[in-house]
N, CA, C and O atoms as a GROMACS GRO file, in nm:
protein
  448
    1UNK      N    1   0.819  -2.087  -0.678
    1UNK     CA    2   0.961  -2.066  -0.676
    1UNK      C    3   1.016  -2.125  -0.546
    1UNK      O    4   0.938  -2.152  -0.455
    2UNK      N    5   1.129  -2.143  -0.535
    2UNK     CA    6   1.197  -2.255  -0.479
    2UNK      C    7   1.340  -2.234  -0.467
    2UNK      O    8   1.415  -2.215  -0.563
    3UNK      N    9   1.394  -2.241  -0.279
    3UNK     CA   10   1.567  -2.241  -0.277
    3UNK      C   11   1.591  -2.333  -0.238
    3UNK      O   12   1.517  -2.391  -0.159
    4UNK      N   13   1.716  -2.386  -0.282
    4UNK     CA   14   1.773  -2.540  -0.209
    4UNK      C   15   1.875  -2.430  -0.064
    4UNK      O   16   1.931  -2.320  -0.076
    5UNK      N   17   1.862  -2.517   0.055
    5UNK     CA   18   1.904  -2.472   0.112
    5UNK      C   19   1.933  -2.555   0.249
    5UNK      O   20   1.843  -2.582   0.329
    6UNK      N   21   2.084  -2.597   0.267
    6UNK     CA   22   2.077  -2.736   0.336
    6UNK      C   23   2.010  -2.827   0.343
    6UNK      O   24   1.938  -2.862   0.436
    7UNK      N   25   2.043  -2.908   0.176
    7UNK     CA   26   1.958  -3.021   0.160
    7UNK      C   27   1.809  -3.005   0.148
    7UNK      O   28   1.752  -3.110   0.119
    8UNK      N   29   1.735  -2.905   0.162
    8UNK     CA   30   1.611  -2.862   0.210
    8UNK      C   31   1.545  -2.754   0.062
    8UNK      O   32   1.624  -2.695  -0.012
    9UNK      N   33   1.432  -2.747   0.049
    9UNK     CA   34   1.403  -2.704  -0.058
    9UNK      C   35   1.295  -2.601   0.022
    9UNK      O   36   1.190  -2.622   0.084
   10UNK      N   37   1.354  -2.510  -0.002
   10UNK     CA   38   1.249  -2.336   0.110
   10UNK      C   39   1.169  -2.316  -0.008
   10UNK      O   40   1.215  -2.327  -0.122
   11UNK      N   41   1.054  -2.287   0.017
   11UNK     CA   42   0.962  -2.186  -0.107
   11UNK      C   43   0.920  -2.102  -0.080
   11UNK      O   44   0.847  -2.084   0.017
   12UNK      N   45   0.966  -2.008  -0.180
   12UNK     CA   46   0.944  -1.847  -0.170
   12UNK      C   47   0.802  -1.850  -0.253
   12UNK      O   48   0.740  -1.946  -0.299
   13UNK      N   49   0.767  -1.670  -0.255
   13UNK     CA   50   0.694  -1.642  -0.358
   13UNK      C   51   0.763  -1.599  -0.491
   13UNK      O   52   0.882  -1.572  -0.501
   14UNK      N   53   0.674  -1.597  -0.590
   14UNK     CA   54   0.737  -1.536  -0.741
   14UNK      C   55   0.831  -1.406  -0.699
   14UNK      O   56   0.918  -1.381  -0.782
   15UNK      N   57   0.826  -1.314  -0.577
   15UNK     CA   58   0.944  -1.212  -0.568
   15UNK      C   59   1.047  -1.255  -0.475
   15UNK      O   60   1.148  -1.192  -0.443
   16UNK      N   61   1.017  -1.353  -0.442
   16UNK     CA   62   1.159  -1.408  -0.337
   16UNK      C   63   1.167  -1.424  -0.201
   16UNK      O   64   1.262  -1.458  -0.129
   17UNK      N   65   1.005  -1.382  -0.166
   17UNK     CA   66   0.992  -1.385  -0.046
   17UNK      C   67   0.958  -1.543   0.021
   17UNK      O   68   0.884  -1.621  -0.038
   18UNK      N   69   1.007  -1.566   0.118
   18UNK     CA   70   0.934  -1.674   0.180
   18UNK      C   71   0.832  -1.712   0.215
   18UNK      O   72   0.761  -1.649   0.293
   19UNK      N   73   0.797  -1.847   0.155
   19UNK     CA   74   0.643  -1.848   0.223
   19UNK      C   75   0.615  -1.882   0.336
   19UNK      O   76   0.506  -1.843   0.378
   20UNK      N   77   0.682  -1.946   0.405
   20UNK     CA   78   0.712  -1.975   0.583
   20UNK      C   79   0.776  -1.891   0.699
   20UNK      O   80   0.888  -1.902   0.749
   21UNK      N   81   0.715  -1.838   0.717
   21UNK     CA   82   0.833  -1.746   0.809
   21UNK      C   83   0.916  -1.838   0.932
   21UNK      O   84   1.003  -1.800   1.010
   22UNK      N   85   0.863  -1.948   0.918
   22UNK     CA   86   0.924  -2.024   0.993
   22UNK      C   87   1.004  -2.101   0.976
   22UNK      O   88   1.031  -2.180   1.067
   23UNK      N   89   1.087  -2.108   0.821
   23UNK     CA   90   1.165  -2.169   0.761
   23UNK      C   91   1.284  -2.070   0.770
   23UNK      O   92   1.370  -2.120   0.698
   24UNK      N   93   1.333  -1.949   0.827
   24UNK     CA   94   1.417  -1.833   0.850
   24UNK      C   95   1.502  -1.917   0.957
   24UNK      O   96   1.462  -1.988   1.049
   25UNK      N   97   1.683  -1.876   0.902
   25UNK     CA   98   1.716  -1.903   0.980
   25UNK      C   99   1.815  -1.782   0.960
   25UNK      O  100   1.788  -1.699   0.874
   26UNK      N  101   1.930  -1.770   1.038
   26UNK     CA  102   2.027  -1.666   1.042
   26UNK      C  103   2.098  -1.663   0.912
   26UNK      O  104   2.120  -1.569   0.835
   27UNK      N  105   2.147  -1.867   0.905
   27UNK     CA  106   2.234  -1.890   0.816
   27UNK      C  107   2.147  -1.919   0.666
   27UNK      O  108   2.207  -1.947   0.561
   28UNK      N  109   2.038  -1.911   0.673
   28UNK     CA  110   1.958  -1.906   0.553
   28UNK      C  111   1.963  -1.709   0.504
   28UNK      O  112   2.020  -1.650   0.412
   29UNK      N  113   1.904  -1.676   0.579
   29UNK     CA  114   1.933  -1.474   0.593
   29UNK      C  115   2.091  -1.414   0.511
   29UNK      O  116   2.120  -1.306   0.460
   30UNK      N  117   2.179  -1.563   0.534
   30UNK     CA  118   2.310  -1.484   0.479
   30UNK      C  119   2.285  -1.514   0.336
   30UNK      O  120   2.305  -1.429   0.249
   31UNK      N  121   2.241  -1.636   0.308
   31UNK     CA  122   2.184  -1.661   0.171
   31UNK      C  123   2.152  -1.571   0.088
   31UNK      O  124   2.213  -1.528  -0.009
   32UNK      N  125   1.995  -1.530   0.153
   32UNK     CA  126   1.961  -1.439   0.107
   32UNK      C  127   2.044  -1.315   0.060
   32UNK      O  128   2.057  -1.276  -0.056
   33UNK      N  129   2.092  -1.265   0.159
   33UNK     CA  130   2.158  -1.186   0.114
   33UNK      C  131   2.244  -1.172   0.017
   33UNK      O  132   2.250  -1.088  -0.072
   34UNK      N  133   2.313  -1.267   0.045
   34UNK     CA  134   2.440  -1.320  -0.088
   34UNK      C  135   2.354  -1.281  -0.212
   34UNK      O  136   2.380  -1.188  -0.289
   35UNK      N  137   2.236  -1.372  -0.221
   35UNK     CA  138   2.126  -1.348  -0.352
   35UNK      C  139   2.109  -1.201  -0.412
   35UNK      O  140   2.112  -1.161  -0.528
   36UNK      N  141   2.089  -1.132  -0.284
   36UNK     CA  142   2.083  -0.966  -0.310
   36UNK      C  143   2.246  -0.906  -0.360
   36UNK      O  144   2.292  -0.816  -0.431
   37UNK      N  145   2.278  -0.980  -0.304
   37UNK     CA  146   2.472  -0.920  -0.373
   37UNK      C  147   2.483  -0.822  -0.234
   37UNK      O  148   2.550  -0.720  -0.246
   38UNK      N  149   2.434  -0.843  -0.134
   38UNK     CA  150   2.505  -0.839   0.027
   38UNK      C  151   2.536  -0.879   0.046
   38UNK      O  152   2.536  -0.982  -0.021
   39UNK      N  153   2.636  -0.877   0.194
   39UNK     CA  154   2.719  -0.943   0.286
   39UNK      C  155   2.704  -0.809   0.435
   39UNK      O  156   2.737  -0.699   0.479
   40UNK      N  157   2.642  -0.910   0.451
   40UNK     CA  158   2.593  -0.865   0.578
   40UNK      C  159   2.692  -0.874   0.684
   40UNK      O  160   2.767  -0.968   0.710
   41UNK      N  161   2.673  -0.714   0.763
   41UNK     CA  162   2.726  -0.715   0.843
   41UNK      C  163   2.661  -0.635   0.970
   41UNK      O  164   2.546  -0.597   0.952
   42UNK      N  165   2.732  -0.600   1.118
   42UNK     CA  166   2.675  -0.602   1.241
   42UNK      C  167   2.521  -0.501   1.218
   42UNK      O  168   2.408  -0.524   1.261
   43UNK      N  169   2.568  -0.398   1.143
   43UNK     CA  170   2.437  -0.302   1.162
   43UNK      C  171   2.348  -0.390   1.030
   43UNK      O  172   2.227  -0.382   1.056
   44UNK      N  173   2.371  -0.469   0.902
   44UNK     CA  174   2.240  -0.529   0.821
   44UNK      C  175   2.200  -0.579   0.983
   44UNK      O  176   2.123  -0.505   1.044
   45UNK      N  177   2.244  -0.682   1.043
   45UNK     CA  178   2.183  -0.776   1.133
   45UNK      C  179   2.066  -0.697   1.252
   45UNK      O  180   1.961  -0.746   1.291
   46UNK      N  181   2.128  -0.556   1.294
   46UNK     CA  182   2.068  -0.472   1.398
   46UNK      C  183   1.953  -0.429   1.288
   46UNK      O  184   1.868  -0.384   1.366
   47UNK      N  185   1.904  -0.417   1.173
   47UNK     CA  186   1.809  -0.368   1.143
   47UNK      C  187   1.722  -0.514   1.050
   47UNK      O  188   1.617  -0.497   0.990
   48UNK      N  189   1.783  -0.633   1.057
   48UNK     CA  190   1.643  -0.763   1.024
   48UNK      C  191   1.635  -0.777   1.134
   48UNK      O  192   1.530  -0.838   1.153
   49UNK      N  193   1.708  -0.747   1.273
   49UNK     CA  194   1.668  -0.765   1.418
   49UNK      C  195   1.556  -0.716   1.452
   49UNK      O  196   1.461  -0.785   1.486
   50UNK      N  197   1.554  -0.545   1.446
   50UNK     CA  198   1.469  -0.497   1.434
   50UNK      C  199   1.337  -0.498   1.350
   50UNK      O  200   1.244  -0.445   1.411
   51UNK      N  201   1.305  -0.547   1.221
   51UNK     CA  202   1.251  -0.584   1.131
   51UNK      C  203   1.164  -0.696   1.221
   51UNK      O  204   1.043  -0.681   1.237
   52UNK      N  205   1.248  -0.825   1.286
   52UNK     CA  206   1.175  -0.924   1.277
   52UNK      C  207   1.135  -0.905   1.450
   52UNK      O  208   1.015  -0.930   1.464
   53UNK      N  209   1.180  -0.880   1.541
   53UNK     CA  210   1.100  -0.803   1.641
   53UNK      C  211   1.006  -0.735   1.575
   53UNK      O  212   0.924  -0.817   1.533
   54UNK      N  213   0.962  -0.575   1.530
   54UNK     CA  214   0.818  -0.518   1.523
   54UNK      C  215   0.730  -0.626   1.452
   54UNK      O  216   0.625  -0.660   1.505
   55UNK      N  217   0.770  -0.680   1.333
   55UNK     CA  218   0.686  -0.780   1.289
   55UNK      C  219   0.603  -0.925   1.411
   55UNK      O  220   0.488  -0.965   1.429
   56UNK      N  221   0.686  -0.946   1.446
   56UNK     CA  222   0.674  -1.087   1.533
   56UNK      C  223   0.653  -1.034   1.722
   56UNK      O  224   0.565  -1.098   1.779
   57UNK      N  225   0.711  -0.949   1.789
   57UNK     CA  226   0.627  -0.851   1.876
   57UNK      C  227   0.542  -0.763   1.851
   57UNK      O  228   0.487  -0.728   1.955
   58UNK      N  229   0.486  -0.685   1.718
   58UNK     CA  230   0.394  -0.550   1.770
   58UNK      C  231   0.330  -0.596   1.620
   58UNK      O  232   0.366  -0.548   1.513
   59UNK      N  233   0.219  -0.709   1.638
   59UNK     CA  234   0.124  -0.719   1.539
   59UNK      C  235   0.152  -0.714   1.480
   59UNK      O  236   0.131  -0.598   1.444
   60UNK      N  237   0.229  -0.787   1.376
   60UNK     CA  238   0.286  -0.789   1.197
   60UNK      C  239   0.325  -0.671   1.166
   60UNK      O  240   0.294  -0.634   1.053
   61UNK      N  241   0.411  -0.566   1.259
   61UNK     CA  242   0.427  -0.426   1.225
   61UNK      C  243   0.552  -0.451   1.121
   61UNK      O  244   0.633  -0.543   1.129
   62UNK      N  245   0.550  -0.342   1.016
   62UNK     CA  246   0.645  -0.384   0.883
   62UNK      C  247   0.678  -0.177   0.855
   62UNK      O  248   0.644  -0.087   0.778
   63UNK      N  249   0.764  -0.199   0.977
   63UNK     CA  250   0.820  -0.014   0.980
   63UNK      C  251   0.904   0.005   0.898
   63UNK      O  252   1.010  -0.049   0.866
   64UNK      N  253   0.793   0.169   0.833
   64UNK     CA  254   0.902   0.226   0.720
   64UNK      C  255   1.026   0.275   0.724
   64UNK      O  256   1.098   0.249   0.821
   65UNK      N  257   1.057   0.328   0.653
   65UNK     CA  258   1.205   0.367   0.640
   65UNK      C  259   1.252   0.455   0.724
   65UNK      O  260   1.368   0.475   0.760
   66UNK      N  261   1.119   0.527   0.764
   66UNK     CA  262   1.165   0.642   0.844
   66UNK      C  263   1.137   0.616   1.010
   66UNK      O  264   1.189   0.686   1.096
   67UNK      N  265   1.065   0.523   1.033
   67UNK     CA  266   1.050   0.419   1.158
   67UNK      C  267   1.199   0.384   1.200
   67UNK      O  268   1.264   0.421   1.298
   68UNK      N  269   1.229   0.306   1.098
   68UNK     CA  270   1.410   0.206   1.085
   68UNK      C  271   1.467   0.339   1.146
   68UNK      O  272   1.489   0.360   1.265
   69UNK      N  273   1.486   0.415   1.052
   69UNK     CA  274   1.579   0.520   1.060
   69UNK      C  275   1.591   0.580   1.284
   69UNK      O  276   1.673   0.567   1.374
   70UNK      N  277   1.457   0.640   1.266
   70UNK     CA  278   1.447   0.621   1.421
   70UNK      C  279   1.512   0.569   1.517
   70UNK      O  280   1.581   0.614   1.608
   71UNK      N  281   1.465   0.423   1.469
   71UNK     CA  282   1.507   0.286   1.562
   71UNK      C  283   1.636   0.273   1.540
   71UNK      O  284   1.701   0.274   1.645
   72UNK      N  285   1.723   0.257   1.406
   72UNK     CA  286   1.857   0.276   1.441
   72UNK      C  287   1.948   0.354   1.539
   72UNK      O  288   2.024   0.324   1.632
   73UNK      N  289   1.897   0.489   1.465
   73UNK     CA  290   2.001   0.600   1.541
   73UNK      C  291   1.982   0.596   1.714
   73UNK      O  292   2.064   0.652   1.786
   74UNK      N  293   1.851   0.515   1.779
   74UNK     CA  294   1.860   0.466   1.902
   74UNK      C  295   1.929   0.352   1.933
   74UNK      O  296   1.980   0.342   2.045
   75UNK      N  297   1.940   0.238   1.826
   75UNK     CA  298   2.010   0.142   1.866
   75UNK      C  299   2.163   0.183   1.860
   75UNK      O  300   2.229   0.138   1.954
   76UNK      N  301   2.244   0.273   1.751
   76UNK     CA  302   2.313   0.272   1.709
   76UNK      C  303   2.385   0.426   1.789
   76UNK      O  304   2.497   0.464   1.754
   77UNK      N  305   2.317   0.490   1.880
   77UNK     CA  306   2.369   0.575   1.879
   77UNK      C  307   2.446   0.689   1.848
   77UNK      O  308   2.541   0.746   1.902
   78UNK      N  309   2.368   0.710   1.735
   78UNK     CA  310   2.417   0.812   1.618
   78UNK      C  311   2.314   0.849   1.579
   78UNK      O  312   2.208   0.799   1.618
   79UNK      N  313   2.322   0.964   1.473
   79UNK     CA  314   2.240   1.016   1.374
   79UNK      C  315   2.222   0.955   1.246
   79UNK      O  316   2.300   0.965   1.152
   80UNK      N  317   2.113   0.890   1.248
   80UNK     CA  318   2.124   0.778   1.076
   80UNK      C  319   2.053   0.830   1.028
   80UNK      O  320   1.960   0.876   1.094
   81UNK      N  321   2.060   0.850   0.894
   81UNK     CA  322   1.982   0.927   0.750
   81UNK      C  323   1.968   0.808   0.656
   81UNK      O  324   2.039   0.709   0.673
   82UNK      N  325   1.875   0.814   0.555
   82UNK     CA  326   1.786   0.772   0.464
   82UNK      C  327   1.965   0.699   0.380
   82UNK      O  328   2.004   0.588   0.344
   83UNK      N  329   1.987   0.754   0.381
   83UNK     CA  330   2.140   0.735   0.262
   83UNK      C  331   2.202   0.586   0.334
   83UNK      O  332   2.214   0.481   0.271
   84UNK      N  333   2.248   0.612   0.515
   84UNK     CA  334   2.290   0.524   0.565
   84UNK      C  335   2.219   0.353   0.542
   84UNK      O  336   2.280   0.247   0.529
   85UNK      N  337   2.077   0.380   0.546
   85UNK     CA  338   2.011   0.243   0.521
   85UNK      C  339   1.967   0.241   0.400
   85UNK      O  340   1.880   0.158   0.376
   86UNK      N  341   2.015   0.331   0.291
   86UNK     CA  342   2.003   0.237   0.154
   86UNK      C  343   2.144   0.217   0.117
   86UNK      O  344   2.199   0.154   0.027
   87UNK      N  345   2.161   0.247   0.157
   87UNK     CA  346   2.339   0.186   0.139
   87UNK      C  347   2.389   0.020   0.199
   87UNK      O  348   2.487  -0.049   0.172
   88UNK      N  349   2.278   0.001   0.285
   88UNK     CA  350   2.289  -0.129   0.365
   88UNK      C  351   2.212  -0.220   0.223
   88UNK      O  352   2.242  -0.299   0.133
   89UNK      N  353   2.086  -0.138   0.284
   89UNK     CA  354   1.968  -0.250   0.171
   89UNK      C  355   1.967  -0.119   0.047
   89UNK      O  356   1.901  -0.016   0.061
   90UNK      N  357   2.044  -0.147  -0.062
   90UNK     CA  358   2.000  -0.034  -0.198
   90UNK      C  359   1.900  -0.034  -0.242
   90UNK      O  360   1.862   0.068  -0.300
   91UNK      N  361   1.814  -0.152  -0.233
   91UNK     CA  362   1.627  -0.149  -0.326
   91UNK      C  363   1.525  -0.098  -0.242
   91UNK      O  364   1.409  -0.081  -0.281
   92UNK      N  365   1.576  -0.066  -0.100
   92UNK     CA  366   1.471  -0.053  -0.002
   92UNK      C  367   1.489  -0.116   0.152
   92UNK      O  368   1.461  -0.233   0.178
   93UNK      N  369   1.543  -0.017   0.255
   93UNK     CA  370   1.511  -0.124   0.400
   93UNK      C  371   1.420  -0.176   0.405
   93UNK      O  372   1.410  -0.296   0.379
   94UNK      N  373   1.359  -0.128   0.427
   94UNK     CA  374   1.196  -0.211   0.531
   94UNK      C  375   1.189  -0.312   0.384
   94UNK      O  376   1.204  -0.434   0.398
   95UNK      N  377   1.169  -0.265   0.268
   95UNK     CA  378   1.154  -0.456   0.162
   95UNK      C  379   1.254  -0.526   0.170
   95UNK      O  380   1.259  -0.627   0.240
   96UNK      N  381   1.368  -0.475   0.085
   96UNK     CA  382   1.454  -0.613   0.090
   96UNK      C  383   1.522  -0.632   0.256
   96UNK      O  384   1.586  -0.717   0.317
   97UNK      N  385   1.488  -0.553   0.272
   97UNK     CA  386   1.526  -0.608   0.460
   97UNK      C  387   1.501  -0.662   0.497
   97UNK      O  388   1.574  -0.746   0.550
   98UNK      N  389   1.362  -0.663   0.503
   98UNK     CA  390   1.275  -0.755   0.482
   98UNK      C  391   1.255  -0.894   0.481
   98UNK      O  392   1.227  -0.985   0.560
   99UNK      N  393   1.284  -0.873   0.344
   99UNK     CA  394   1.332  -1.020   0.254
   99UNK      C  395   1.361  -1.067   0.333
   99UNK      O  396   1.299  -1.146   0.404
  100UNK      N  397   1.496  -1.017   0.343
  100UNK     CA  398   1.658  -1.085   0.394
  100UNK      C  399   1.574  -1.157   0.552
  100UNK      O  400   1.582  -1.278   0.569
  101UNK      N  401   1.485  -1.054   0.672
  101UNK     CA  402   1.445  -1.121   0.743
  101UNK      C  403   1.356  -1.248   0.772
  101UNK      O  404   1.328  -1.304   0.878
  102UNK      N  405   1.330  -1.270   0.671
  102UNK     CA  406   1.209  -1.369   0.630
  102UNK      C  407   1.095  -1.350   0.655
  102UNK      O  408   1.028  -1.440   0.705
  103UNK      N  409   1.031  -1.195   0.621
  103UNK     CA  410   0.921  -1.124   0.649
  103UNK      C  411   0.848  -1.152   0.565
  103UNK      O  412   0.907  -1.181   0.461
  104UNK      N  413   0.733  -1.157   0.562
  104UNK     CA  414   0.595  -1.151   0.399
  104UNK      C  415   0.655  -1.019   0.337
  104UNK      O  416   0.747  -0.951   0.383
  105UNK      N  417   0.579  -0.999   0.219
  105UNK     CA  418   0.629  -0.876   0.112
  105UNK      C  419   0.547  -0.833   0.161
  105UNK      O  420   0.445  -0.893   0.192
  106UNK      N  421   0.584  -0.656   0.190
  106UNK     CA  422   0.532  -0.540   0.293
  106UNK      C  423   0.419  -0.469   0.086
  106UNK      O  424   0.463  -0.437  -0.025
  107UNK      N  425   0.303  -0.477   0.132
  107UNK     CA  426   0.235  -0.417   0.038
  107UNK      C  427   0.206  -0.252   0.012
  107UNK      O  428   0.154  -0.197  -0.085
  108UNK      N  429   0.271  -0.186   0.163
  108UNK     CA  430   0.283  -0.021   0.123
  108UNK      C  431   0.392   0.011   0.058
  108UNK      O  432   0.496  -0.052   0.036
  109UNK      N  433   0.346   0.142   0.021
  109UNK     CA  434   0.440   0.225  -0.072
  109UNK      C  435   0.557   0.295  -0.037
  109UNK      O  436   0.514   0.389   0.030
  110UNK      N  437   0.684   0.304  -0.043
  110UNK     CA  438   0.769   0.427  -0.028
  110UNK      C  439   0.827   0.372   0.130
  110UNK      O  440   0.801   0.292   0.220
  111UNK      N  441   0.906   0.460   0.096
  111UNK     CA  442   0.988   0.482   0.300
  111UNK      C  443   0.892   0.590   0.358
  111UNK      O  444   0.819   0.564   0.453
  112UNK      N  445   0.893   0.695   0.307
  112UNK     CA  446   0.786   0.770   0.426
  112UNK      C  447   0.640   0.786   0.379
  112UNK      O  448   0.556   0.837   0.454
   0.00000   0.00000   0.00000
């Protein structure tokens, strides 16, 4: 499987993931999203931020839902609940967040 994407032809896997993580760009990420029927905005970006930091600083780390959740309400200075980040990503943070970051497909189960 295969996106055209500035002139450029990205290949995913059969679920949509990328096979390059090095083919990710910001303005490719909005793509994605669009694909998901998002439109990303400041906090989607603070959590593929986060996403693609633990992955790419702390050993391919691919934090669950309840990790995110954590890490938000520190970035974000608030209290964030499970509701707040499926409301961002509806199929799943840490997967289609994922996605959207140009992460490999995370093979565990569930948010917590």
């Amino acid at each position: 499987m295969a996106i055209e994407f500035e002139g450029k032809t990205i290949e995913t896997t059969p679920t949509g993931y990328l096979s390059d993580q090095e083919d990710w760009s910001r303005e490719l990420a909005q793509q994605l999203a669009a694909r998901e029927q998002i439109e990303l905005t400041q906090k989607h970006w603070d959590v593929i931020d986060y996403l693609r930091e633990e992955y790419f600083d702390n050993n391919q780390s691919t934090p669950n839902t309840r990790t995110i959740i954590k890490a938000m309400s520190d970035r974000w200075g608030e209290k964030v609940d499970q509701r707040t980040l499926y409301d961002l990503f509806p199929l799943d943070p840490s997967k289609q967040g994922g996605k959207i970051a140009g992460l490999p497909e995370s093979r565990r189960k569930g948010g917590y």
